[in-house]
C-alpha positions in Angstrom: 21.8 -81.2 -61.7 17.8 -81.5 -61.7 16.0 -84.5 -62.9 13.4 -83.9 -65.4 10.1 -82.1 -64.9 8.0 -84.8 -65.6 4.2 -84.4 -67.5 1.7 -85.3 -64.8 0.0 -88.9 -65.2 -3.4 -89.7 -65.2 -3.6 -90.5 -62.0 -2.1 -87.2 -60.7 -5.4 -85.8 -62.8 -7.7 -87.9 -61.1 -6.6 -87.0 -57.6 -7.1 -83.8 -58.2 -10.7 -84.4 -58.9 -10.4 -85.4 -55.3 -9.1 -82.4 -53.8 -11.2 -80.5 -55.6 -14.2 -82.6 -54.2 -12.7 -81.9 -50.5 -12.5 -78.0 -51.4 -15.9 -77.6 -52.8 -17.4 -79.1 -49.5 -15.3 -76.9 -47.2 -16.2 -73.5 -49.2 -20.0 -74.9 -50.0 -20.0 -75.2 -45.9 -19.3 -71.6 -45.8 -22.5 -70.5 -47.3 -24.8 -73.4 -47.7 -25.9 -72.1 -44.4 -27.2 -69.1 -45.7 -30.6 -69.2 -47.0 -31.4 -71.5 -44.2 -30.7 -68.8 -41.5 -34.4 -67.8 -41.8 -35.6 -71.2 -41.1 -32.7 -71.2 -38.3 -34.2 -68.3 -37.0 -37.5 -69.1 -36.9 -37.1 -72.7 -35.3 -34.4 -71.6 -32.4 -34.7 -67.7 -32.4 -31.0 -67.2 -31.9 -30.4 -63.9 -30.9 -29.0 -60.9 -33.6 -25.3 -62.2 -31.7 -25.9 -65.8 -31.9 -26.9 -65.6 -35.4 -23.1 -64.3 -36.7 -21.8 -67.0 -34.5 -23.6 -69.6 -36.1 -22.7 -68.2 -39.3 -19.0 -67.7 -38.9 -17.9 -69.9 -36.1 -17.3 -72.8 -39.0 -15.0 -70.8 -40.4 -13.1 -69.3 -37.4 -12.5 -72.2 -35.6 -11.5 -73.8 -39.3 -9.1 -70.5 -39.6 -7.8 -71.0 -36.8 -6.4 -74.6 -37.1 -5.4 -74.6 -40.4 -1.6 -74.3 -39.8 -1.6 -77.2 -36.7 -3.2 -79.6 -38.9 -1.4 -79.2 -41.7 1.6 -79.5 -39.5 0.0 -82.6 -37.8 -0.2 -83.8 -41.1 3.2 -83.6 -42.2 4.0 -86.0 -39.0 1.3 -88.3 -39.4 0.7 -88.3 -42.9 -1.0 -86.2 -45.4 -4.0 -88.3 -46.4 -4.1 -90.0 -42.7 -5.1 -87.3 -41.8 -7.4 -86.1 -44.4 -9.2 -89.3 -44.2 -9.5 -88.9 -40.2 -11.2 -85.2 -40.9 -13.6 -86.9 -43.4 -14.8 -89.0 -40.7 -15.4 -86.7 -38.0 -17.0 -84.3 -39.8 -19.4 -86.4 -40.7 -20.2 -86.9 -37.4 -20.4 -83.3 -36.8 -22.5 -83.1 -40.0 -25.0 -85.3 -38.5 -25.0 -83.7 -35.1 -25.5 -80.4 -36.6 -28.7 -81.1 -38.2 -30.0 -82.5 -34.6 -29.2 -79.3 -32.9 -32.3 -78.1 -30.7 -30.6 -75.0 -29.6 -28.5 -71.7 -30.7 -25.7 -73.1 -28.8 -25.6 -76.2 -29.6 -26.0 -75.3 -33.5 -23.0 -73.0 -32.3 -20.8 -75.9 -30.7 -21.6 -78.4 -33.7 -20.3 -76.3 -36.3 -17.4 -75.4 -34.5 -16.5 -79.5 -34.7 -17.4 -78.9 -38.3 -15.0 -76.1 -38.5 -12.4 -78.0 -36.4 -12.8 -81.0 -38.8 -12.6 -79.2 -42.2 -9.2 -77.8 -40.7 -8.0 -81.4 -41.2 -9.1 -81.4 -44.9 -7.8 -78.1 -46.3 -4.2 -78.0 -45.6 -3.5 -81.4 -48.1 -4.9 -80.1 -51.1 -2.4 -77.4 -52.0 0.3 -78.4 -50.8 -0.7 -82.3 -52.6 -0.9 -80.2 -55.9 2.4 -78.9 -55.7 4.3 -82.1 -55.0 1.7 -84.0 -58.0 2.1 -81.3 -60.9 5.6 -80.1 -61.5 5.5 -78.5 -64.6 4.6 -74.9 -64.3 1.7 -74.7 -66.8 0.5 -77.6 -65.1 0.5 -76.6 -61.5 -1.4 -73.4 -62.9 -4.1 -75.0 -64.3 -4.5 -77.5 -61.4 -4.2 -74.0 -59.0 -6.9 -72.7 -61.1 -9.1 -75.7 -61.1 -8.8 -75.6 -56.9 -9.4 -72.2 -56.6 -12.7 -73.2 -59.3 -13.8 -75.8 -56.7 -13.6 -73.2 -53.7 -15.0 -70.0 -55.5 -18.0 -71.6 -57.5 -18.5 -74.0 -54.3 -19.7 -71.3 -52.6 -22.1 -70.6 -54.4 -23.2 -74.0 -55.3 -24.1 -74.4 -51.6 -26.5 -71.6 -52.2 -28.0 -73.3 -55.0 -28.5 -76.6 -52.9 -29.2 -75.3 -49.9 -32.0 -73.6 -51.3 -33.1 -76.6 -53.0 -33.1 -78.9 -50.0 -35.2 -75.9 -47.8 -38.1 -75.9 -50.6 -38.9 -79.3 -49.6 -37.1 -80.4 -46.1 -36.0 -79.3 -43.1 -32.8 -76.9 -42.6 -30.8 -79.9 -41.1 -31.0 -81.3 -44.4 -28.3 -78.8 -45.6 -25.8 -80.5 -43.2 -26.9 -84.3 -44.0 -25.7 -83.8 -47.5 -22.1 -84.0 -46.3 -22.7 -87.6 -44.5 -22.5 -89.1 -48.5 -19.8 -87.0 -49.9 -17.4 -87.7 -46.9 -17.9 -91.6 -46.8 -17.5 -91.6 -50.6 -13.8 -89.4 -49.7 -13.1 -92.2 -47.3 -13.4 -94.6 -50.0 -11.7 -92.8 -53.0 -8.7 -91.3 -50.8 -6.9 -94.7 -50.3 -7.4 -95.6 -54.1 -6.2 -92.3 -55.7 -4.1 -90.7 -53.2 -0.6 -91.3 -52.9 0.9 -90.9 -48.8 2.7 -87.6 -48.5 4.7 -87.6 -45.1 7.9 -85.0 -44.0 10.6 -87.6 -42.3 12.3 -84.8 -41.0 9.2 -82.5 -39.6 10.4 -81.3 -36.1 8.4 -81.5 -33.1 4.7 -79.6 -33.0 4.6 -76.2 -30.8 1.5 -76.5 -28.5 2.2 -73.4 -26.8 2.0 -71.6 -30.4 -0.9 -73.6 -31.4 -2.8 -72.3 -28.6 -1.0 -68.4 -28.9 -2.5 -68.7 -32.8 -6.2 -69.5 -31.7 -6.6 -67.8 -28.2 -4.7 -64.7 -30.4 -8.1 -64.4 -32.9 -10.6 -65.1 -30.7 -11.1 -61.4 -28.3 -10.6 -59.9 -31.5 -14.0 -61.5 -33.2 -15.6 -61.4 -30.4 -14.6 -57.8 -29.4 -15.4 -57.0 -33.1 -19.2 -58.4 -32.7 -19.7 -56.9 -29.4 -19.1 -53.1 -31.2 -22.3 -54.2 -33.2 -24.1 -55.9 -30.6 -23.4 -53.4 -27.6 -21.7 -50.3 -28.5 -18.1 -48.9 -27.8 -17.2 -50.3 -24.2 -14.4 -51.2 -22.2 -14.7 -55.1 -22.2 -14.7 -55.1 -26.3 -11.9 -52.9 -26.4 -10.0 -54.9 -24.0 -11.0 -57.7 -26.1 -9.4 -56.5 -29.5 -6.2 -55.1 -27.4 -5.9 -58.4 -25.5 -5.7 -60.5 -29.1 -3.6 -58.2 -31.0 -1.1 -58.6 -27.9 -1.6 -62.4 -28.1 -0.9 -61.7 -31.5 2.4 -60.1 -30.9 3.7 -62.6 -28.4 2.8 -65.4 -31.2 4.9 -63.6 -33.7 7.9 -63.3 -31.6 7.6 -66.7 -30.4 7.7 -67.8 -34.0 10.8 -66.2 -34.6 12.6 -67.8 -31.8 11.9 -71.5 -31.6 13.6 -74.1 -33.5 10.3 -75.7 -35.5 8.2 -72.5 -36.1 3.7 -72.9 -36.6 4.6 -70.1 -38.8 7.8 -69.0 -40.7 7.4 -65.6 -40.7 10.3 -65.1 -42.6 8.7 -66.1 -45.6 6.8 -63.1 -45.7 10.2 -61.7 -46.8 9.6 -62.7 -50.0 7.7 -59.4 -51.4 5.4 -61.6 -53.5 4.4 -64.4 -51.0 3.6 -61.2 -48.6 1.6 -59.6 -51.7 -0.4 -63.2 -52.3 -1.7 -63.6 -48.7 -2.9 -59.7 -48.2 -4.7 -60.7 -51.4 -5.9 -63.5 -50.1 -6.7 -62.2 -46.8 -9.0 -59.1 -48.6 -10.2 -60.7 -51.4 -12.2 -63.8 -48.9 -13.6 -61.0 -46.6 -15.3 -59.3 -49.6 -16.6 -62.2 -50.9 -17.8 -64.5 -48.3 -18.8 -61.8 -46.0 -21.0 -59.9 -48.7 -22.8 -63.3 -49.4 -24.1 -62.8 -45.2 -26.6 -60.0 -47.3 -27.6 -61.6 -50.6 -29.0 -64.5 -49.8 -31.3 -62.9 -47.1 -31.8 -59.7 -49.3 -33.1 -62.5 -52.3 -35.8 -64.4 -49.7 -36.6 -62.1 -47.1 -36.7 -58.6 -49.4 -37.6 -59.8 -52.8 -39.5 -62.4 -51.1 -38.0 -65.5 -53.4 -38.3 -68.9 -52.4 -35.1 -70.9 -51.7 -34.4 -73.1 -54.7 -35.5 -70.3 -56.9 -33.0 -67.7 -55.0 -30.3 -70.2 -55.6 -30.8 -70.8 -58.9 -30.6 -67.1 -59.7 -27.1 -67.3 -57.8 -25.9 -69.9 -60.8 -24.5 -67.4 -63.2 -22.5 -66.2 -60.1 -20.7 -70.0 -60.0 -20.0 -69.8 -63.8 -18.0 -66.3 -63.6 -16.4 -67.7 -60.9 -15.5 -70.9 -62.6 -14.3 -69.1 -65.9 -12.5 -66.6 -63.7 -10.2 -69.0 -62.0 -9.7 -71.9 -64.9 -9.9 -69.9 -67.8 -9.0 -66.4 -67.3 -6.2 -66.2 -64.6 -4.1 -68.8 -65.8 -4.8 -67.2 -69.6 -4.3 -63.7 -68.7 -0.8 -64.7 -65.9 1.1 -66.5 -69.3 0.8 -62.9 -71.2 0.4 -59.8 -68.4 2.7 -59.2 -65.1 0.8 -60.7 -62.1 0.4 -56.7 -60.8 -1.9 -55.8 -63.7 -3.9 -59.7 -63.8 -4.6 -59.3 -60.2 -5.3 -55.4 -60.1 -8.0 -56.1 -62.9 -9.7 -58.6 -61.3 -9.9 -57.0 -57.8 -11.4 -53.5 -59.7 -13.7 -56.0 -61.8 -15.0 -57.2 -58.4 -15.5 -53.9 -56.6 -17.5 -52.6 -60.0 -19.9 -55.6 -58.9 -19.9 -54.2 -55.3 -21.5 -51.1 -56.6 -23.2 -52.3 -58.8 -25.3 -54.2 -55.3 -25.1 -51.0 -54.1 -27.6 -49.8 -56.3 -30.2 -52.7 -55.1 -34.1 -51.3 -54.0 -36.2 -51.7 -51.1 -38.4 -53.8 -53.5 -36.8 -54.2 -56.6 -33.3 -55.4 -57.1 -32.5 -59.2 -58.6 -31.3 -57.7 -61.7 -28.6 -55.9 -59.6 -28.0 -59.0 -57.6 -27.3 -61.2 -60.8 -24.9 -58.9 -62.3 -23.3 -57.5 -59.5 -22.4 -60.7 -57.9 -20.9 -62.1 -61.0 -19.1 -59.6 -61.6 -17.7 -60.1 -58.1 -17.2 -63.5 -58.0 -15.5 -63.8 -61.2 -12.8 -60.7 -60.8 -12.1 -62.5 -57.3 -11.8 -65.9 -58.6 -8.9 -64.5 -60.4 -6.9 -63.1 -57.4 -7.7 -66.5 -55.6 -5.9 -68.2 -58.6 -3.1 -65.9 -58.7 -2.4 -65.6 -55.2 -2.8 -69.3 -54.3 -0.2 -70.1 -57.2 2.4 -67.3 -55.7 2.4 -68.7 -52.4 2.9 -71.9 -53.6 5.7 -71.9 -55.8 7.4 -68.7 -54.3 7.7 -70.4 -51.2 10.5 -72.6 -50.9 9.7 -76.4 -52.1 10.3 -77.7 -48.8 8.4 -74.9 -46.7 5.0 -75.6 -49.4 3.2 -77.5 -47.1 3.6 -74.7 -44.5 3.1 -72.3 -47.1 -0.6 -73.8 -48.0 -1.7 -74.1 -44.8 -1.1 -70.8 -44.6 -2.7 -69.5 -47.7 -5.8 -71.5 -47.0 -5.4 -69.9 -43.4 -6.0 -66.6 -44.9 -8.4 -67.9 -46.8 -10.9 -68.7 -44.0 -9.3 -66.0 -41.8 -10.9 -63.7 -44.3 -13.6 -65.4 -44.8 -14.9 -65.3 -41.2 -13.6 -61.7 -40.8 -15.9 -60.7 -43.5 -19.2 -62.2 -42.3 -18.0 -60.7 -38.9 -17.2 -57.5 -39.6 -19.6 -56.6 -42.3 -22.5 -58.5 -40.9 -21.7 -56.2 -37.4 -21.7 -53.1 -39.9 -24.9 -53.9 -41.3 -26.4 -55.1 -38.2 -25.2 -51.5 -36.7 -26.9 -49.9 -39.9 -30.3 -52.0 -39.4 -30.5 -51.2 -35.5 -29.8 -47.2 -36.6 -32.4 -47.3 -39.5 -35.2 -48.8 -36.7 -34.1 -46.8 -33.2 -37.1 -45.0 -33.5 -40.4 -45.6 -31.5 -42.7 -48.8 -32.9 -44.8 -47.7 -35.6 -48.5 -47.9 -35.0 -50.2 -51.0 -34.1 -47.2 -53.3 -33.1 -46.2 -53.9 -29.7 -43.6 -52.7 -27.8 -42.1 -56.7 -27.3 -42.3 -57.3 -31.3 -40.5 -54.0 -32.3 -37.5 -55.1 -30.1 -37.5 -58.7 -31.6 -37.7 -57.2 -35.3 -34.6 -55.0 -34.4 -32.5 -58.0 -33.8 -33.0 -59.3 -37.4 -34.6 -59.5 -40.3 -35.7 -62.7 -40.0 -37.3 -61.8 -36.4 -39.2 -58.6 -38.0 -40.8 -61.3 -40.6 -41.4 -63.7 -37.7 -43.1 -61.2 -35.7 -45.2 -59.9 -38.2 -47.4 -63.3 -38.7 -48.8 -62.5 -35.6 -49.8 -59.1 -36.2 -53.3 -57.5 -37.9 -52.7 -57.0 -41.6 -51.6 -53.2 -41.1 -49.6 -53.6 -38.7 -47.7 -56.4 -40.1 -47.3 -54.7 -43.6 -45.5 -51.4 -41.4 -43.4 -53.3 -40.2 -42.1 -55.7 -42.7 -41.9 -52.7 -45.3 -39.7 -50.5 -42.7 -37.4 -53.6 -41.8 -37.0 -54.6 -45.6 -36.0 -51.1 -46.3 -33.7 -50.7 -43.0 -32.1 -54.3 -44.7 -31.6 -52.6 -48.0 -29.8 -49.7 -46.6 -27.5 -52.4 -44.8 -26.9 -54.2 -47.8 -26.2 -50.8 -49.9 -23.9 -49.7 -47.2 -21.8 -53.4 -47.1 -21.7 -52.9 -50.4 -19.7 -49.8 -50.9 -17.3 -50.9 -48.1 -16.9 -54.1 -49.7 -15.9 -52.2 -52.8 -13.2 -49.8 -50.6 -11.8 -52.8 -49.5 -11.2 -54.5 -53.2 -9.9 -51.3 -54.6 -7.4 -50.4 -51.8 -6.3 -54.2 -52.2 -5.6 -53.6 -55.8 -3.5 -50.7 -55.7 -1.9 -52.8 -52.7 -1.6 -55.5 -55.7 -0.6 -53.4 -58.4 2.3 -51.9 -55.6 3.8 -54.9 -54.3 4.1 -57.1 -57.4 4.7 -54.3 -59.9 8.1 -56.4 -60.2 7.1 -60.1 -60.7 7.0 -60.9 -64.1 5.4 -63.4 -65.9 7.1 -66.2 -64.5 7.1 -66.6 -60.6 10.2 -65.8 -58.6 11.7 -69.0 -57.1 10.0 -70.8 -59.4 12.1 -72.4 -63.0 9.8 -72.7 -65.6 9.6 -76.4 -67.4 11.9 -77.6 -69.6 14.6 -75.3 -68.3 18.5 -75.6 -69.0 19.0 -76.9 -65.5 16.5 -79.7 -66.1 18.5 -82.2 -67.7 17.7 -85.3 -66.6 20.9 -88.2 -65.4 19.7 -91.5 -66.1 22.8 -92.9 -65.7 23.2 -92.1 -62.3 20.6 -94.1 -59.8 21.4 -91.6 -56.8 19.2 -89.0 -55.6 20.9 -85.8 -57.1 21.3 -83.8 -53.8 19.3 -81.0 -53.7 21.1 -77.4 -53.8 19.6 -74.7 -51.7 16.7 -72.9 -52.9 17.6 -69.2 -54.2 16.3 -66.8 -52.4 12.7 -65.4 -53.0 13.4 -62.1 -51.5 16.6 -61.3 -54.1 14.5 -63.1 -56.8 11.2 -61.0 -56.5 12.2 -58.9 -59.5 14.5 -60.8 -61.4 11.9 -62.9 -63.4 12.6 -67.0 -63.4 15.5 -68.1 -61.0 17.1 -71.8 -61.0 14.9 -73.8 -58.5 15.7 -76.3 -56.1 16.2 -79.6 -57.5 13.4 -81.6 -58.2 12.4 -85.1 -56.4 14.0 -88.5 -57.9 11.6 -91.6 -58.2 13.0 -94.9 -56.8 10.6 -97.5 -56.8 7.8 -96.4 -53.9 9.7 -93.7 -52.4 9.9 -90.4 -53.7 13.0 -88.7 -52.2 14.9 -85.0 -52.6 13.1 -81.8 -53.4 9.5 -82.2 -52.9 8.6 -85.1 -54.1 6.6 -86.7 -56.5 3.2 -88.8 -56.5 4.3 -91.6 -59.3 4.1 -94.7 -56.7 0.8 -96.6 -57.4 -2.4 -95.8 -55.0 -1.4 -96.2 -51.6 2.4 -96.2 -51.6 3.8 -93.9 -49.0 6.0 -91.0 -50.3 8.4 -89.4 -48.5 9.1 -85.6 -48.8 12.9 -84.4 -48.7 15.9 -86.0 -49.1 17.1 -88.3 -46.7 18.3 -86.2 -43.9 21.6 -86.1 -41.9 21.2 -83.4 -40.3 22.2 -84.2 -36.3 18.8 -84.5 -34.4 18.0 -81.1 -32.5 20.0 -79.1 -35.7 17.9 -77.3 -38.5 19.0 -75.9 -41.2 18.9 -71.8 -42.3 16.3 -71.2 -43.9 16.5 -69.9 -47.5 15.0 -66.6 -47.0 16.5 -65.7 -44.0 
């Protein structure tokens, strides 16, 4: 028999403030960098190439560690090493607003990128071991998934206030604060969270997981930069082989990077495709905005962010007010589908942006877009997490928040080498009249380079060229727009399909106060914990009994998956105590 569901305390509360802290940095680090790629541009003049890197590389090398770090984490402890990421990327902070150099801009976010991988994997998987009551869990999910979808627009907003009156570095020195006051808070509000029974870390599928991705972005980025050819074909072929080998090699070894079997469960699958899509739109759309708002409409930074604030409130009353509202009356198919068509209506809506005049387009359209996908990032975060299997939720996290930034850095990729493709097409033509042969070929590159190049033109020549480069811009922006839009509405019929048959409730999931959550006071033991029903069967059979929750014995939390009552600092162990031989694992519940 289960113990109780307990209410969350206020301490529970207060740490998530903190985890919502840490996920506001990571996704404001996603786009802060935005409206200072002009300033990048003019001060290193990275090359059209070198310009995606530095925009994604944060989040690829943060995609692709994710799932290592959170495992690293379960071994060492949870906020170990959170506390060891908030220190290092500080550093790298720092470091990054030194750089003197496209490549070492590049190499310094990557750090960044490595060091927010250390950060992410806590939070969601800290949530669902501090809030065990359903309604709870939901509106903590929808507060986290608040933090990440306003946050990146919030680093619009102070990115472009910081550029108005200092130096682009200054968007990177900002994190210095914010991570010392994390090192401070952590140890005074966060519980330890540590798997005694974690097997041993895969290196050899650590590496398969990164060296997998890697051909493919940069196969992906050639096709903009160079054309069809044989290296960047061999490049895509080469990862989605990788790729291959890493799946097989997760379904073979004893303590898997990966379970793919999870992916069994219909809804878990649903929830990261969701994920996956709903990122790429939405981060990799923001590539265009913020340079259509400055270097178009010819807005200065703080003024550009500001006019991106109603963009943070949609998403902020998408994800904490809407999703967990609209998930406790409609099926999860219809919440999700909704949001994802709300969110491509704002995609055409940007499609309808001029060559001169557009902000009220912007506004609009990008609320519209961040709020229906602040909704999906709510819903699907809170079906991967308490679909999967209490004891896999760490793993389950890491790899939500995988997809997450997977998407994320897929989107900037492949619709900034789309647009970069459409802005090269709209000015293959011969130089217009009066600018030289050396200045056409730098405005080609970017945007950024065609204003650049311009200041040191006669006044005619420099108003040809920056009116045909803004309007080549526009036409990239129009045409990311509409495929950002085919991409939200295939997602939602994908939705709409795959969880037409979770309910209201979430499969593996037993709603509070349920009849098999009668606490046993009388007995002092840890209540063994059953095993966990299976997801797949349960993915349309509405609520199904869950495993049994975690019983609180002075500082140690052990059994099911724990829970953060011990005072600040205590260590809490996840799982019951095992004896299990060494070397032995048990099935998994979904095989």
């Amino acid at each position: 028999m289960a113990t109780a569901q307990a209410k969350a305390g206020r301490r529970e509360w207060i740490g998530l403030a903190v985890l919502v802290l840490v996920t506001l940095i990571i996704s404001m680090d996603m786009t802060v960098l935005s409206y200072a790629l002009p300033f990048i541009t003019a001060d290193l003049q990275p090359t059209g190439s070198q310009l995606l890197w530095i925009t994604d590389v944060y989040a690829f090398v943060l995609a692709g560690l994710l799932i290592p770090m959170g495992t690293l984490g379960d071994r060492i402890g949870r906020r170990r090493l959170l506390m060891i990421g908030a220190a290092v990327f500080g550093v790298a902070s720092a470091a990054t607003a030194l750089s003197t150099s496209p490549g070492m801009l590049i190499g310094t976010r990557a750090v960044m990128g490595a060091a927010g991988a250390t950060l992410m994997p806590s939070t969601m998987s800290l949530i669902r071991n501090m809030f065990h009551d359903e309604n709870e869990r939901r509106a903590a999910i929808g507060l986290w998934a608040a933090g990440f979808s306003a946050g990146g627009v919030i680093g619009l907003v102070a990115g472009g206030a910081l550029l108005q009156y200092f130096s682009w570095g200054t968007v990177f020195e900002i994190n210095v604060p914010i991570m010392l006051l994390l090192l401070v808070l952590a140890p005074l509000l966060l519980p330890e969270f540590r798997d005694p029974a974690a097997g041993r870390l895969d290196l050899l599928s650590t590496v398969l997981a990164f060296v997998a991705v890697l051909p493919m972005i940069w196969g992906v980025k050639q096709f903009a930069e160079d054309g069809v050819d044989w290296p960047q074909v061999s490049g895509v072929v080469g990862g989605l082989i990788l790729l291959a080998v890493f799946v097989l090699r997760q379904r073979r070894v004893a303590d898997p990077v990966i379970d793919v079997r999870l992916f069994r469960a219909p809804a878990f699958s649903a929830a990261v495709v969701m994920n996956v899509l709903a990122n790429f739109a939405l981060v990799g759309f923001m590539f265009f905005i913020s340079q259509y708002l400055q270097l178009v409409l010819g807005l200065r930074p703080f003024s550009a962010g500001l006019w991106s604030l109603p963009a943070a409130g949609a998403a902020g009353v998408g994800a904490a007010v809407l999703a967990p509202m609209l998930a406790q009356r409609f099926r999860r198919a219809y919440v999700a589908a909704g949001g994802l068509l709300v969110g491509a209506a704002g995609c055409l809506v940007l499609a309808q942006v001029g060559d001169e005049v557009g902000l009220t387009q912007v506004v609009v359209g990008q609320a519209l877009m961040t709020g229906g996908i602040a909704m999906v990032l709510t819903l699907s975060a809170e079906l991967i997490v308490s679909t999967a299997p209490p004891e896999r939720a760490g793993a389950a996290a890491g790899l939500s928040e995988t997809g997450s930034q997977f998407g994320a850095a897929l989107g900037v990729a492949i619709l900034g080498s789309i647009g970069t493709f459409v802005y090269r097409r709209q000015l293959s033509g011969a130089a217009p009249d009066g600018v030289p042969a050396d200045s056409w070929v730098t405005a080609r590159e970017t945007l950024g380079g065609a204003v650049e190049e311009s200041r040191t033109l006669s006044t005619t020549a420099a108003e040809t060229l920056v009116t045909v480069a803004r309007a080549a811009f526009a036409d990239e922006l129009r045409v990311a727009a509409v495929v950002s839009a085919g991409i939200l509405v295939v997602t939602a019929v994908l939705a709409a399909v795959l969880l037409r048959n979770v309910g209201v409730s979430v499969p593996g999931q037993q709603p509070a106060g349920g009849p098999d959550d009668t606490p046993t006071p009388a007995d002092p033991t840890p209540t063994p914990t059953p095993t966990p029903a299976d997801p797949t069967s349960a993915a349309g059979a509405g609520p199904v009994a869950a495993p049994a929750e975690a019983t609180v014995s002075g500082d140690t939390v052990t059994g099911g998956t724990g829970r953060a009552d011990a005072g600040p600092g205590a260590e809490i162990r996840i799982g019951p105590e095992s004896t299990t031989p060494a070397g032995h694992r048990p099935a998994h519940p979904v095989a």
